[in-house]
C-alpha positions, 0 to 999 in steps of 0.5 A: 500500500506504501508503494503504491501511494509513492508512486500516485504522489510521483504521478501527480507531480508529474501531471501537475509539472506537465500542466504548469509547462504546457502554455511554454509550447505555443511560445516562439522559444518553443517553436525554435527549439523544435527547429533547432532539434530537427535540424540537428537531427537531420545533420547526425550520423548514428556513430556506433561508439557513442552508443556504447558509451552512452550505454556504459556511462548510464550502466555503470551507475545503475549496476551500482546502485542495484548492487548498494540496494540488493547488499542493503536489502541482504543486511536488512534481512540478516538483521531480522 
């Protein structure tokens, strides 16, 4: 129950931080970072080293963090 109440408090801050950004989309900021976006997107090549560091850089750390929680969860139940 704990859980799931965390997880409808995440849901509404999102929404309601979705709602409040909503009036910046129809701005000219807006407008020329879509531009802006595209353009670059049409210009990059897909370079397959950047996504393996990407992968690597994003992995590590969650390879560690799920390493901490799984030998907390472990202590936590030894304790018991």
């Amino acid at each position: 129950m704990q859980t799931t109440k965390r997880i409808l408090i995440i849901l509404l801050v999102f929404i309601i931080t979705g709602l409040l950004f909503l009036p910046l989309a129809g701005t000219a900021w807006a407008e020329g970072v879509r531009v802006g976006a595209k353009q670059a997107s049409e210009a990059t090549n897909i370079n397959p080293v950047a996504i393996i560091k990407v992968i690597v850089l994003i992995g590590i750390p969650g390879l560690i963090t799920v390493g901490i929680r799984n030998a907390v969860k472990r202590k936590k139940a030894s304790a018991k």
